[in-house]
KEDODO-747755 format. One line per field, with one value per residue (C-alpha): residue in one letter; z, y, x; residue number from 1. Coordinates in steps of 0.05 Angstrom, whole numbers, plus 5000, padded with zeros to 4 digits. Last residue first. Layout:
<pts>
type: [A,...]
up: [Z,...]
north: [Y,...]
east: [X,...]
seq: [NUM,...]
</pts>
This chain:
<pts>
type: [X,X,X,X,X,X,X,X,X,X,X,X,X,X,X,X,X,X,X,X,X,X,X,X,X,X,X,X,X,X,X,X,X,X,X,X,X,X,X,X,X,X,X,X,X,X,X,X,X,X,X,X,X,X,X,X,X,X,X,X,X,X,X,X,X,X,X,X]
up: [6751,6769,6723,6689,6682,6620,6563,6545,6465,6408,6381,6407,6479,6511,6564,6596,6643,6699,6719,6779,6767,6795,6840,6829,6895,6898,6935,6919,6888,6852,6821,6809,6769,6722,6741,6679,6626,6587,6533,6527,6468,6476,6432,6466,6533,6536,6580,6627,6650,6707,6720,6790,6798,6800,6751,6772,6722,6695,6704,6654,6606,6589,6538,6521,6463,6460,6405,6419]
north: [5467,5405,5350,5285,5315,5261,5284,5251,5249,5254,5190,5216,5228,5283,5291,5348,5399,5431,5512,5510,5559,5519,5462,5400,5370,5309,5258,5214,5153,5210,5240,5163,5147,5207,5257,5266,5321,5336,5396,5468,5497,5570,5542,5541,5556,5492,5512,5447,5418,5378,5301,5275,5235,5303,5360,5415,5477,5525,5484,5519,5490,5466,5412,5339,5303,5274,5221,5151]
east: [2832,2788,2806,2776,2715,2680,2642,2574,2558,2593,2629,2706,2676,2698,2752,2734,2784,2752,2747,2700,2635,2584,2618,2659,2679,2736,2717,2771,2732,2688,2740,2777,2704,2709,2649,2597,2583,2531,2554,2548,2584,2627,2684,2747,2717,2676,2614,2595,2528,2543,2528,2554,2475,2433,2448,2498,2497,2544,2614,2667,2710,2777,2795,2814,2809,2889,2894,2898]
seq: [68,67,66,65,64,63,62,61,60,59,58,57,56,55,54,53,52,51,50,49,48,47,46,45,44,43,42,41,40,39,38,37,36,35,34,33,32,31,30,29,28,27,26,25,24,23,22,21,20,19,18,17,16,15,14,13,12,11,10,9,8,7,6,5,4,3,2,1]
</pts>
């Protein structure tokens, strides 16, 4: 399995743990949603929070697996 994750930035919180997310690599915006053990933990992703993206080899959704 080959290693698809990267750093972006949160620019916009969407209802039901989705965020819209700035990848800092490339400048895209993509649909992101909180990993299950995030949400299991509590952990709070806010506007502006530095979070690493696991996205989703078929396009689509990424995943924050990280808060940086």
């Amino acid at each position: 399995k080959k290693d698809t994750s990267m750093v972006a930035q949160v620019i916009e919180a969407l209802p039901n743990t989705f965020f819209k997310v700035k990848i800092e690599s490339t400048g895209e915006e993509m649909l992101t949603y909180l990993s299950g053990k995030m949400r299991l933990h509590r952990i709070r992703v806010l506007i502006g929070d530095k979070v690493v993206v696991e996205v989703d080899p078929y396009g689509g959704k990424g995943r924050i697996v990280k808060r940086v």
